[in-house]
C-alpha positions in Angstrom: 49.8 116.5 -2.5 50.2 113.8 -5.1 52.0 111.9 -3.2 49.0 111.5 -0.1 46.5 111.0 -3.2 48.1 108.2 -4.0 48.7 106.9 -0.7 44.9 107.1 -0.2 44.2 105.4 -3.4 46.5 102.8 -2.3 44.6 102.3 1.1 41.2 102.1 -0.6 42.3 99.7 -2.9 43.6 97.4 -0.3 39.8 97.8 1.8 38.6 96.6 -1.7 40.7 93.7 -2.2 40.3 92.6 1.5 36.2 93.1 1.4 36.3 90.5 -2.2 38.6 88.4 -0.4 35.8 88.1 2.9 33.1 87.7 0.0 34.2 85.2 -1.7 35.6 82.9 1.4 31.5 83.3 2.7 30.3 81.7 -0.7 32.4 78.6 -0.8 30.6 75.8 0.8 31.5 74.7 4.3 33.5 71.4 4.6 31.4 68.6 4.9 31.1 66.7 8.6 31.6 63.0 8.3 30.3 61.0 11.2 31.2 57.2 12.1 27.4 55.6 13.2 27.1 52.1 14.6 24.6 50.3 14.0 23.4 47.3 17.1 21.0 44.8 16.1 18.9 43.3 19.0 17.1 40.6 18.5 14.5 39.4 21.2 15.0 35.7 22.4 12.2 33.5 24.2 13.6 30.6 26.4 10.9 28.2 27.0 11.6 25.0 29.7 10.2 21.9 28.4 9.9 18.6 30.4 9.8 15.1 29.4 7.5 13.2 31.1 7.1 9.1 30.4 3.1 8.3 31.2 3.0 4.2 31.2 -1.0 3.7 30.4 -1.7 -0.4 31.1 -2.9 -1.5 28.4 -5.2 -5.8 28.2 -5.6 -6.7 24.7 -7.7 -9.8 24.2 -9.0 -11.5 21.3 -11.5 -13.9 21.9 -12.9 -15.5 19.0 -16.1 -17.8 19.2 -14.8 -20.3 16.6 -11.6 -20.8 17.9 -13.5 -21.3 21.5 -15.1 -24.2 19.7 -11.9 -26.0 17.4 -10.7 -25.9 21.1 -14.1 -27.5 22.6 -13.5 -30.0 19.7 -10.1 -30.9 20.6 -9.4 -30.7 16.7 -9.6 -28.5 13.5 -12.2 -29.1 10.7 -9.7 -27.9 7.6 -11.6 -27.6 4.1 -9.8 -28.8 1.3 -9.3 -30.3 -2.3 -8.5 -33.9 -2.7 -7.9 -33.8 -6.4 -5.0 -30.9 -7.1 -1.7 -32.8 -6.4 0.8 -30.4 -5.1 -2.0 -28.5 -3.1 -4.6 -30.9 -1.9 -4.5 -34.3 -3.2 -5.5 -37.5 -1.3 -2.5 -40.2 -2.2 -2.9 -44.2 -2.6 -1.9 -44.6 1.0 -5.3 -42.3 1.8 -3.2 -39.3 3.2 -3.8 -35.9 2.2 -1.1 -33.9 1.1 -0.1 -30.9 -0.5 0.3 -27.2 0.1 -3.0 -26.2 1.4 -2.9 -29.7 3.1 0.3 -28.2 5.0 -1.2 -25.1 6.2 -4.3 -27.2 7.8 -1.7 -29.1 9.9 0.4 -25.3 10.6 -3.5 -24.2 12.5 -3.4 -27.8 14.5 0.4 -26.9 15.7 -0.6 -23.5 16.1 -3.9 -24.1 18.6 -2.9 -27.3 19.9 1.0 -28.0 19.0 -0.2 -30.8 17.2 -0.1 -30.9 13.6 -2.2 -34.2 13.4 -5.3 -32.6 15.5 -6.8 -31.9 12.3 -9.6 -33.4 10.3 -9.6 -33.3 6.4 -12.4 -32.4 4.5 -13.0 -33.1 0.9 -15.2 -30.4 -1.0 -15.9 -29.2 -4.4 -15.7 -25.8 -5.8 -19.7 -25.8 -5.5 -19.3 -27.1 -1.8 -17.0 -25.2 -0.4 -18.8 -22.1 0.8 -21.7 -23.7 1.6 -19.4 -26.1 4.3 -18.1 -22.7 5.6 -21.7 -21.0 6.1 -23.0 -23.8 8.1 -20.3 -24.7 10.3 -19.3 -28.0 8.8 -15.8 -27.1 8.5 -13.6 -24.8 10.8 -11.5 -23.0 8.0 -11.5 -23.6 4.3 -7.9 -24.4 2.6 -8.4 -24.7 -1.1 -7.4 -23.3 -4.4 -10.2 -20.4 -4.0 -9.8 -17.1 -5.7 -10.8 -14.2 -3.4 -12.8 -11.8 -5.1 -14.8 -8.6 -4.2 -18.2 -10.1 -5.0 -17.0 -13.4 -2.8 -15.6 -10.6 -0.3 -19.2 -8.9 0.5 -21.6 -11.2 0.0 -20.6 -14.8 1.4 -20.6 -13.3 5.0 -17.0 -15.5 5.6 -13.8 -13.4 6.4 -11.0 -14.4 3.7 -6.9 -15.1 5.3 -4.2 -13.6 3.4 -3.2 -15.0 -0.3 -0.9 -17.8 -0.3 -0.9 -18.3 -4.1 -0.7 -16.4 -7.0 -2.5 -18.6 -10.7 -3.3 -17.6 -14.0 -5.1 -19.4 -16.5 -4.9 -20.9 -19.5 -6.3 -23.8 -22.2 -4.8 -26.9 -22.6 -5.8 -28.5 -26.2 -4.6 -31.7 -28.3 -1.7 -31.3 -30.0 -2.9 -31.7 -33.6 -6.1 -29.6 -32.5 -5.0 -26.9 -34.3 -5.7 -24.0 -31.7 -3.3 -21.6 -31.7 -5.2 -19.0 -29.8 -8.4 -18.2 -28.1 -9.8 -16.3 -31.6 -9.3 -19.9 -33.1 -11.7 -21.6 -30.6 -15.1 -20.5 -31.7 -17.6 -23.4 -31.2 -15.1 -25.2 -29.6 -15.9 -28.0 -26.3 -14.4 -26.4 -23.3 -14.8 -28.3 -19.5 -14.5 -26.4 -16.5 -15.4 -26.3 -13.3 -18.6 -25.6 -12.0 -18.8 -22.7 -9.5 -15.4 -21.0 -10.1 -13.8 -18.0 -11.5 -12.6 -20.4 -13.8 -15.9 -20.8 -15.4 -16.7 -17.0 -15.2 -13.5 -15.9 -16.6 -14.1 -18.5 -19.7 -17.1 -17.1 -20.1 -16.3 -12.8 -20.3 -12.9 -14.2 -22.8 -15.3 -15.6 -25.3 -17.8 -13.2 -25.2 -15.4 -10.1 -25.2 -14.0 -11.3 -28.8 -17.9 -12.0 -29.9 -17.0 -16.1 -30.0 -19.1 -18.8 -29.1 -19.0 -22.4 -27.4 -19.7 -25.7 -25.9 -19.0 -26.2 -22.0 -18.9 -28.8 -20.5 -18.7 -28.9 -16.8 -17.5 -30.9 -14.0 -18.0 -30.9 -10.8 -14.5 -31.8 -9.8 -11.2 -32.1 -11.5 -10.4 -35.5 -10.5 
């Protein structure tokens, strides 16, 4: 009898054991799945034709210019210039004119007739010279002239490009003692009449509260 107790014992324990066993395996977690995933970028492309296409549009560009209709008429060009600055426009012994400006008066004859000496000189003065322009005794003025916005809008005339580039300055005696503008107070100064010249002299006095004498020319010669 003790020995089928003990068999049963045995047979229950072993139910037990097995029924733990089943437990415990249903509690741990389940292995985890690992997956490969590809991932495909798209992209969307447009294709758009183009064409090039060459349009040849005639283009007539003429300039006509009633005073050069008229140098023409004349068979010569009326040039404007200095006869007293030597280098620029300076009338010599032999009664030539000569100098700079001189040069680009003959450049306009070559240019409209391929003559350089199809040109006549004309003398003026600094108070002349716009005057001569306005009223059509001259062609072109070629002078020392400083081109300035006033000048610009209000003298009705159309200025060419710069050909030279001046300052200014005073030229005293020696033993005049002058070393600077701030030691000419009530000093004689000539100038030209109708220049910048004349205006500039007078704003470079007045700016350092100065005073003095001028005495003008009407030209430099």
């Amino acid at each position: 009898m003790e020995e089928n107790d003990t068999m049963k014992k045995l047979a229950v324990a072993l139910i037990v054991l097995e029924a733990v066993v089943l437990a415990l395996s249903a509690c741990q977690p389940a292995e985890p799945q690992i997956r490969e995933v590809k991932v495909v970028e798209t992209q969307e492309v447009k294709v758009v034709e183009t064409q090039e296409v060459q349009v040849q549009v005639p283009v007539e560009f003429q300039m006509v210019s009633a005073r050069l209709e008229s140098v023409k008429n004349n068979g010569f060009l009326r040039c404007g210039v200095n006869s007293g600055v030597p280098g620029f426009g300076f009338l010599n012994e032999q009664g030539e004119f000569t100098g700079f400006d001189v040069d680009f008066c003959r450049a306009i004859a070559t240019a409209i007739f391929g003559d350089p000496t199809a040109v006549e000189f004309r003398p003026l003065t600094a108070a002349e010279r716009f005057t001569a322009l306005q009223t059509n005794e001259i062609d072109v003025l070629i002078r020392n002239t400083t081109w300035t916005f006033t000048r610009d809008v209000e003298l009705g005339t159309d200025f060419g490009p710069t050909t030279f580039y001046d300052g200014q300055g005073m030229m005293v005696r020696k033993d005049s003692g002058f070393t600077s503008l701030n030691d000419m107070g009530g000093a004689t100064i000539c100038v030209l009449s109708g220049t910048t010249t004349e205006l500039n002299l007078a704003d470079a006095f007045a700016s350092r509260g100065l005073t003095y004498d001028a005495l003008v020319f009407d030209r430099s010669e």
